[in-house]
C-alpha positions in Angstrom: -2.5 15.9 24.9 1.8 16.2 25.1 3.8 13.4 24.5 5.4 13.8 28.3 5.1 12.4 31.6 3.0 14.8 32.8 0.8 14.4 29.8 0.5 10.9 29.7 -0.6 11.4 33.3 -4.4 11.4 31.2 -4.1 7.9 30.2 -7.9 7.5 29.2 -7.0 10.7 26.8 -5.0 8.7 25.1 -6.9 4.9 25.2 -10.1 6.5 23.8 -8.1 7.7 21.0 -6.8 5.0 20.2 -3.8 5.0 21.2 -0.9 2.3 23.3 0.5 3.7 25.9 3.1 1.6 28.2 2.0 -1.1 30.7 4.9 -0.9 32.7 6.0 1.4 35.5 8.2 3.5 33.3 10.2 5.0 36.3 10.8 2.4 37.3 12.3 0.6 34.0 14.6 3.8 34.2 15.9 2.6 37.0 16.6 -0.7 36.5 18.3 0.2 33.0 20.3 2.8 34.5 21.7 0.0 37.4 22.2 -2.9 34.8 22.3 -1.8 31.5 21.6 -4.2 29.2 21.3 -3.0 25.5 22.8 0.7 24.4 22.2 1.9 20.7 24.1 4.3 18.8 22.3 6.0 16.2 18.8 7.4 17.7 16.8 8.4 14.1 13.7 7.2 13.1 14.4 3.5 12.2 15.7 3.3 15.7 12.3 4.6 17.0 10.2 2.7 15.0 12.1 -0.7 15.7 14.5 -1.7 18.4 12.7 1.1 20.5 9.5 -0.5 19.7 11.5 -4.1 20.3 11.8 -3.4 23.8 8.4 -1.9 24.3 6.9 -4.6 23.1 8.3 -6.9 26.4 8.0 -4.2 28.5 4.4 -4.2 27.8 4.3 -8.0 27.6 6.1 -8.5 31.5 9.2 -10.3 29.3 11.7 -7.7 30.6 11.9 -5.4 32.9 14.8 -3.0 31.8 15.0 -0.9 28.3 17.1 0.8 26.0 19.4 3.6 26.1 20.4 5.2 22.9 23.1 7.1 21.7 23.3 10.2 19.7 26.8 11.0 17.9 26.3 14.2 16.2 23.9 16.0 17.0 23.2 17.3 21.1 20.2 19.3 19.7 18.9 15.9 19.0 19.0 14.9 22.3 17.5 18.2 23.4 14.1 18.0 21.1 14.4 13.9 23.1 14.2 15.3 25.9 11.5 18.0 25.4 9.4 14.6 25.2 10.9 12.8 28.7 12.5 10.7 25.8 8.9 9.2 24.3 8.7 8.5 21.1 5.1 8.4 19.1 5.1 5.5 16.4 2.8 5.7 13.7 2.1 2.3 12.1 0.4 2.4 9.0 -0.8 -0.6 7.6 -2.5 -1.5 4.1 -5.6 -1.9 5.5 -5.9 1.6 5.7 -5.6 1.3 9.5 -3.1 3.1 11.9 -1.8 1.9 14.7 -0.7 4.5 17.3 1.9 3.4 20.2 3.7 5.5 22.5 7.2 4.1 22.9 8.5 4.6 26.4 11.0 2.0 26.2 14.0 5.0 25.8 15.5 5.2 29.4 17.8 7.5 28.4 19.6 9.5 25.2 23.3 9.8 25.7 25.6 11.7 23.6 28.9 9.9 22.2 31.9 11.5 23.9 34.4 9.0 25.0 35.8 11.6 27.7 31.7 11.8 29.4 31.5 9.6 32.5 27.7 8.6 31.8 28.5 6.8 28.8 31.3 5.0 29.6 29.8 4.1 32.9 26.8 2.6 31.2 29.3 0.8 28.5 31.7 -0.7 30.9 29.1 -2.2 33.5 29.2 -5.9 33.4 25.6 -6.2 32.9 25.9 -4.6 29.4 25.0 -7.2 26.5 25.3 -5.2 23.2 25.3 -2.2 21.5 23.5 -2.3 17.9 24.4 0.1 15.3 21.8 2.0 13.0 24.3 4.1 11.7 23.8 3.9 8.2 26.3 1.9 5.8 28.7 4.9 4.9 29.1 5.3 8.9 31.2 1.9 8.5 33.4 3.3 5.5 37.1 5.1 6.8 38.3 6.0 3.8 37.6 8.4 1.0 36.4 8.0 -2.8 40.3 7.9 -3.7 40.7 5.1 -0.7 42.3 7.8 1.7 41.8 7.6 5.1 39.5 10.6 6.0 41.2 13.3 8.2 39.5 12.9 11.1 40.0 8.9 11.2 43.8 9.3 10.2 44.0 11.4 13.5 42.6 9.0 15.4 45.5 6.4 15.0 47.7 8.5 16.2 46.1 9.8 19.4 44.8 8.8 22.9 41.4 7.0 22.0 39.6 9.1 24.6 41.0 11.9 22.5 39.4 10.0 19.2 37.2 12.4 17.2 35.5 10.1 14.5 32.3 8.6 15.3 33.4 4.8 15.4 36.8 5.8 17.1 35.0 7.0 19.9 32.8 3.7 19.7 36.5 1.9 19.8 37.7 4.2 22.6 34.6 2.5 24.9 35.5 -0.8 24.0 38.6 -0.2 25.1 37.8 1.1 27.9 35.5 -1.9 29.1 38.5 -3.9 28.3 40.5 -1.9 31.0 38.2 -1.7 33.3 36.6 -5.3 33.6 37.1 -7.3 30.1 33.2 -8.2 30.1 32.2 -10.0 27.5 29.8 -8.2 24.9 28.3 -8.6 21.2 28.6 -5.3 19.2 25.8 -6.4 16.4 25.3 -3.7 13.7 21.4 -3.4 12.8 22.1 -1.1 9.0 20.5 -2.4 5.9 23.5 -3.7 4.6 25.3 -6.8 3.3 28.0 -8.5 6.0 27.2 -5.9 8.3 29.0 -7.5 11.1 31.7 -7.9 9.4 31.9 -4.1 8.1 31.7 -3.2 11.8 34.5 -5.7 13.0 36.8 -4.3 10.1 36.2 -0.7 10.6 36.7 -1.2 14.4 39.7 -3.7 14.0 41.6 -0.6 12.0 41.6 1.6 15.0 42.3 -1.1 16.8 45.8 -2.3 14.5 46.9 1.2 14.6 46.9 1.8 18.3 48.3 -1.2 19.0 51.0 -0.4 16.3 51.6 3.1 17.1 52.3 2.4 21.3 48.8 3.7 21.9 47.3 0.5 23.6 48.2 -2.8 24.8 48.5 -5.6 22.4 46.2 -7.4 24.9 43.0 -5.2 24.0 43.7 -6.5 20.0 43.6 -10.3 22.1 40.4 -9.2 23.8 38.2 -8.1 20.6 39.6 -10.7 18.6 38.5 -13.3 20.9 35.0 -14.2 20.4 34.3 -15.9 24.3 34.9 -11.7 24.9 33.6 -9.4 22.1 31.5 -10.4 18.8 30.2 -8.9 15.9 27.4 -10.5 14.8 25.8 -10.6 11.3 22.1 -9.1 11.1 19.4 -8.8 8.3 17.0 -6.1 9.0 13.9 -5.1 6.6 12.1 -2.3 7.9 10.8 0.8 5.9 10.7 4.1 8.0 10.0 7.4 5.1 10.8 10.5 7.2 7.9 11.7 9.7 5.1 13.0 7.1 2.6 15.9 7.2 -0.3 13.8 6.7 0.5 12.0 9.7 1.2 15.4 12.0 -2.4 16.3 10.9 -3.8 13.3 11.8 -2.2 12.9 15.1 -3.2 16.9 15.7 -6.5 15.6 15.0 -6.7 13.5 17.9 -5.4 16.5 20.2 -1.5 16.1 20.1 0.8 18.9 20.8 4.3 20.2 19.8 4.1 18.0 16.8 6.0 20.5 14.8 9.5 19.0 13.4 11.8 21.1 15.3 15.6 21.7 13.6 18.5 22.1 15.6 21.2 24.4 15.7 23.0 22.0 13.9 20.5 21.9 11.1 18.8 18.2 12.1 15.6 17.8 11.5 13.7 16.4 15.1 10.1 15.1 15.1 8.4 13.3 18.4 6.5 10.9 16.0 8.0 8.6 13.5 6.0 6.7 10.5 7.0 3.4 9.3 5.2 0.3 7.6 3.8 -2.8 9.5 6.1 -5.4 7.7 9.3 -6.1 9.6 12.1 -8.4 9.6 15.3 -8.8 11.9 17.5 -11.9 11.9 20.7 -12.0 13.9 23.4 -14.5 14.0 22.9 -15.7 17.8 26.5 -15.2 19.1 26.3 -13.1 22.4 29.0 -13.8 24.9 27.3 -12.2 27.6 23.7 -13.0 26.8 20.9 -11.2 25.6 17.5 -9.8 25.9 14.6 -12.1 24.5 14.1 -10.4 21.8 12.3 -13.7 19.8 9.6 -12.7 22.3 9.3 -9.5 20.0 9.5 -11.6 16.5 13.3 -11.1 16.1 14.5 -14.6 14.5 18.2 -16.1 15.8 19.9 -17.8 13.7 23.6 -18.8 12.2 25.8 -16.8 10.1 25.2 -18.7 7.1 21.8 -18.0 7.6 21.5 -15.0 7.8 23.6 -14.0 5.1 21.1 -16.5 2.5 18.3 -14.0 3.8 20.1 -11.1 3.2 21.3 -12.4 -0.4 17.8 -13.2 -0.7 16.2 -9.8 -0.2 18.8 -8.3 -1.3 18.7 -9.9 -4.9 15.5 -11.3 -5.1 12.9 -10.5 -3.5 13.1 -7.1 -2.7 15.6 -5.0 -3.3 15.7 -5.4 -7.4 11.9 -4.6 -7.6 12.0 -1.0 -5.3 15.1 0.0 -7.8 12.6 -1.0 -10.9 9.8 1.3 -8.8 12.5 4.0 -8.0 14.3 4.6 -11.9 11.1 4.4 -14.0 8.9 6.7 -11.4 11.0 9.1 -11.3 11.1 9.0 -15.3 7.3 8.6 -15.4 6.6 11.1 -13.0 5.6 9.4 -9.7 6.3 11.1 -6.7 5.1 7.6 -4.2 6.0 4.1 -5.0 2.0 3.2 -3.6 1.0 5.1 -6.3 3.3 3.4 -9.1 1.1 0.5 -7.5 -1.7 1.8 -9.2 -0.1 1.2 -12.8 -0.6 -2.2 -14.1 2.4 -2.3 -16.3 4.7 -1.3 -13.5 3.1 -4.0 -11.1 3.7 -6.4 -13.9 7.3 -5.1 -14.2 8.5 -6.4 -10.7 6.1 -9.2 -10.6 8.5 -10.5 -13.7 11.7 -9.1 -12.9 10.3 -11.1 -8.9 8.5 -14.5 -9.4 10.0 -14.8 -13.5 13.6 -14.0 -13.7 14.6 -13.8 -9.8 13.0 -17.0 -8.4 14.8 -19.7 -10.5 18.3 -18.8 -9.2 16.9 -17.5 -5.8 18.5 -18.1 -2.7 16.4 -19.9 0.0 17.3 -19.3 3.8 14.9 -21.5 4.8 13.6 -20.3 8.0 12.0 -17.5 5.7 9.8 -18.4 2.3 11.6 -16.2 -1.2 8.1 -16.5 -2.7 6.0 -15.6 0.5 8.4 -12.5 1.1 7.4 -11.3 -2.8 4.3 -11.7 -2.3 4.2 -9.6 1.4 6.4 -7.5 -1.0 4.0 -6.6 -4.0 0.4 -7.4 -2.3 1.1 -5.1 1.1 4.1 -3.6 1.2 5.2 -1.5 -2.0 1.2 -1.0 -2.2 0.6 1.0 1.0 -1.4 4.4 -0.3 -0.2 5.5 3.5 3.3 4.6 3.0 5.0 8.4 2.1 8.1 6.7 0.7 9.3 8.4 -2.9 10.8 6.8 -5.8 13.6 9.4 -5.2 14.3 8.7 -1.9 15.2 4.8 -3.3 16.6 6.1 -6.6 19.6 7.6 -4.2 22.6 6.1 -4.9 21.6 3.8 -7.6 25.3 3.3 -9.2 26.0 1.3 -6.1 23.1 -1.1 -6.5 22.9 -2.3 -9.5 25.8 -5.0 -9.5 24.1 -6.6 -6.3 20.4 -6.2 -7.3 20.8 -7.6 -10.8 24.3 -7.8 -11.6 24.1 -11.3 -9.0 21.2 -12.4 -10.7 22.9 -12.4 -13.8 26.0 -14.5 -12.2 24.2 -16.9 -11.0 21.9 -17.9 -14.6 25.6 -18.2 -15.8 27.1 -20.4 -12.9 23.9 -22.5 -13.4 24.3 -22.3 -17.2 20.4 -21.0 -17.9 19.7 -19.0 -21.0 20.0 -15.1 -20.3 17.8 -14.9 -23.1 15.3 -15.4 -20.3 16.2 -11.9 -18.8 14.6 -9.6 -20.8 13.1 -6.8 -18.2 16.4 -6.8 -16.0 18.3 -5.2 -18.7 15.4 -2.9 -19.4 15.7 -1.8 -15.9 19.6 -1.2 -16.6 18.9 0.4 -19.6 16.6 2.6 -17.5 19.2 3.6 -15.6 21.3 5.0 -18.2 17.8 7.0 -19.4 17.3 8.3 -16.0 20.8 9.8 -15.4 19.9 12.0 -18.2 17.5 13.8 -15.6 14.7 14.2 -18.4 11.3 12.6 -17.8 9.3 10.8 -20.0 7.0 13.9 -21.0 10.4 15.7 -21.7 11.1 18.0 -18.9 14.2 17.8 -16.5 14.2 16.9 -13.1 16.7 16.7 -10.5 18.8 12.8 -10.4 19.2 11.7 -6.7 22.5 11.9 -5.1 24.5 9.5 -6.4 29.1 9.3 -6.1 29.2 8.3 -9.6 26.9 11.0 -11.2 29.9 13.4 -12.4 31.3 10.3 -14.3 28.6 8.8 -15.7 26.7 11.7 -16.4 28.6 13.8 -19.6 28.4 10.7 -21.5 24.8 11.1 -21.8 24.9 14.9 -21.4 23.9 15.6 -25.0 21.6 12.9 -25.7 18.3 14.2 -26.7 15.0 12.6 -27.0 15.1 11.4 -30.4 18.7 10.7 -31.1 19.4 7.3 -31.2 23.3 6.7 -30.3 25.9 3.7 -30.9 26.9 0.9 -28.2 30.4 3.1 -28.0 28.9 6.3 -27.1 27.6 4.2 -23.8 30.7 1.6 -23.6 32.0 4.2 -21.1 29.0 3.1 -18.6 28.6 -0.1 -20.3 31.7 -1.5 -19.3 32.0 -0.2 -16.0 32.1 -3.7 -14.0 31.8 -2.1 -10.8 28.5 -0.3 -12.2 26.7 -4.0 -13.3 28.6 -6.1 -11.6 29.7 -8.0 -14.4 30.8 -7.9 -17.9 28.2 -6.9 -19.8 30.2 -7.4 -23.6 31.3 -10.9 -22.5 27.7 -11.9 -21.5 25.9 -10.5 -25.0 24.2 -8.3 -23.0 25.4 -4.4 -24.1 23.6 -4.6 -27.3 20.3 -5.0 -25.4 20.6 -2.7 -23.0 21.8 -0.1 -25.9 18.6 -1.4 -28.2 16.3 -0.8 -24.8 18.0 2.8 -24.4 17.8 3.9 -27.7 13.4 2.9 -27.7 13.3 4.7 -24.5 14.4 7.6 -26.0 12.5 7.8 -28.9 10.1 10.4 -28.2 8.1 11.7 -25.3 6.4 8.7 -23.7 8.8 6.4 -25.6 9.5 5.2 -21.8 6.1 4.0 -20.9 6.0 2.6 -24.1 8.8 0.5 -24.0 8.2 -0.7 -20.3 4.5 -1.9 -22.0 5.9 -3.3 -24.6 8.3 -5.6 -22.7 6.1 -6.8 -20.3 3.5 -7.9 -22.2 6.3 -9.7 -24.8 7.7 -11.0 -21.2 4.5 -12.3 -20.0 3.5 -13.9 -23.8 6.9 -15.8 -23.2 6.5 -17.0 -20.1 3.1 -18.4 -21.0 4.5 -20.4 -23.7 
């Protein structure tokens, strides 16, 4: 069995192994995708796979649509090499807390494109009328133009002062196919970033708007193309939530699929150092809502479970995942595993005091000042949250992999918590495992585990400040609210002030017990909850 078109030529190989294969006339879809674009992608990894792709399959299969996706790739051609290796099919893995997997072959990719703003193919495909968005899964820091020190990087700065089909910088090439849509036919389009990310659509807009200023500033383009993206009857920029975990393509999986009989499984690495698999893994719980603004339509993608909505909704689900209900309790998982020595949240399941943890820190301290969305449920998404999600013993997702960048998290995950029990005058008192969790922070920067042995701290842009104030910390020192005030009042760490609020001395108490001795970590986390749950049974 090969994941190709001559493989999948043997469809009852595939049924009686359980497997979906495509409904549709895929050659077909090809060509109607290729004449009348409707939908291109930029960013082809494996959330891409595992959802849009799979968006599109889905009506495909279901006779709602007739026409698929094309995606983009922006750095990578060997990525689109391993794509096509596999006639551009993609294997999802779906595995589901049941202990079930479901196994569907995505053949909803029509084509892989690479972004060069000077290639015919793309900008064909982006400037025919029929085109209705592009969506971004480019990650959050593919939106950011500027440096650590606010300086535009090099490649960006060059941009503004050259011919945008000269543009070098991933979303100045983007901007250098918008404009030339603009020239060529001024279609309307929505350009609807899909990245796990607060006011995505509006990071987008500003990133693309800067290009935008500085050609039209510097001579380079007409004022008229700053009219056309500005004016939202032509181009829009949508707000999106998306929820969707997709851990990178895991052995266990490759085995089992080879057990069934699959080939060229093998992750294949480019000459550019990428990483390629033709299978992706992801969980069964998904979530996409998108502000319905698209000037020149859309594809039904509610037929697929993808809620529309307004902007206002949208962003009270994102504030509400992102501060509630899900987001707070995978940083809880992510800081004490990797202190305790777990190397998959499922199994951090399996620890009663840690399930207690973010039930707290969830339904306790969270749900008072949650925001509801309405069109979504804050204590039905916990409970998806803690009873199938974070639980999945076939989820390979690692408390490292969510402990990455944890300096930029806290002031949203907790630190807006914390603002709003102030704005509605409730007693922080009440709070007493979010601190311990930012106390926990401050213990796992030290990069020394609860049994006493290092380990390596995810990537994180504020490690090489925060980290020599606890360099010389040991396990049983105990150390002074001024040896952490460096961390501790950091505003842009917690989000708020910590002194002001009464909080510091807590966090610095909570540090100091989790430092005690070996296990002094487990010990407190016990501790806590149990005094938490006494007090909330009062």
């Amino acid at each position: 069995m090969k994941l190709s078109n001559e493989g999948l030529k043997d469809r009852a190989a595939w049924t009686s192994k359980g497997y979906s294969v495509p409904e549709y006339n895929r050659e077909e879809m090809i060509v109607a995708t290729k004449e009348a674009p409707v939908w291109i992608h930029f960013g082809a990894g494996n959330l891409f796979k595992a959802y849009q792709a799979n968006l599109m399959n889905t009506l495909l299969n279901n006779g709602k649509i007739n026409k698929g996706i094309i995606a983009v790739e922006g750095f990578d051609k060997g990525i689109i090499d391993a794509s096509r290796a596999h006639d551009d099919y993609a294997l999802l893995a779906t595995l589901k807390s049941d202990g079930s997997i479901d196994k569907t072959v995505i053949g909803s990719i029509a084509e892989v494109v690479f972004l060069d703003p000077t290639d015919e193919s793309i900008i064909n495909i982006f400037t025919n009328p029929s085109l209705q968005m592009a969506s971004f899964t480019i990650t959050e820091k593919g939106y950011a133009l500027t440096n650590a020190a606010g300086e535009y990087l090099p490649a960006v700065a060059a941009d503004f002062t050259r011919a945008p089909e000269k543009a070098e910088s991933y979303l100045g090439k983007v901007t250098a196919l918008l404009y030339d849509r603009f020239k060529k036919n001024g279609a309307p389009i929505a350009m609807v970033s899909m990245d796990n990310c607060s006011h995505n659509g509006q990071k987008l807009k500003d990133a693309m708007m800067t290009y935008v200023d500085n050609w039209v500033k510097n001579g380079i383009v007409e004022p008229a193309f700053r009219e056309y993206v500005t004016n939202e009857e032509k181009v829009t920029f949508p707000w999106t939530m998306i929820d969707k975990i997709t851990p990178r393509p895991d052995t266990t999986v490759e085995e089992l699929l080879a057990a069934d009989g699959l080939e060229d499984l093998d992750p294949i690495k480019t000459p550019r150092g990428s990483f390629v698999a033709p299978f992706v893994n992801a969980e069964e719980t998904e979530y996409l809502v998108i502000e319905d603004k698209f000037p020149n339509g859309r594809p039904n993608l509610e037929d697929a479970g993808v809620i529309f909505t307004d902007r206002e909704t949208v962003n009270k689900v994102e504030k509400m995942k992102v501060t509630t209900c899900l987001n707070p309790l995978h940083t809880s998982l992510a800081v004490f595993g990797c202190l305790l020595d777990y190397k998959l949240i499922s199994k951090e399941m399996e620890n009663p005091d840690l399930v207690d943890m973010i039930k707290i820190i969830g339904y306790d301290e969270g749900l008072p000042v949650v925001v509801n969305p309405g069109i979504l449920d804050p204590k039905d998404f916990i409970d998806t949250v803690i009873n199938v999600r974070f639980g999945n013993p076939f989820m390979p997702d690692s408390p490292q992999r969510i402990a990455t960048d944890t300096s930029q998290k806290l002031s949203v995950r907790f630190g807006e918590t914390i603002k709003s029990y102030v704005a509605e005058g409730l007693d922080l008192g009440k709070l007493s495992l979010i601190p311990m969790v930012q106390a926990g922070w401050i213990r796992y920067i030290m990069g020394i585990d609860d049994n006493g042995n290092e380990f390596e701290v995810s990537a994180d842009p504020l490690l090489d400040e925060v980290r020599p104030v606890v360099a010389d910390i040991k396990l049983g020192d105990q150390v002074t609210e001024e040896k952490l005030r460096p961390i501790l009042s950091n505003q842009k760490i917690y989000g708020v002030d910590l002194y002001e609020l009464g909080l510091a001395d807590r966090i610095v108490s909570l540090f100091n017990r989790m430092i005690a001795k070996k296990g002094a970590v487990a010990e407190t986390i016990h501790e806590e909850v149990e005094a938490a749950k006494a007090a909330n049974q009062k």
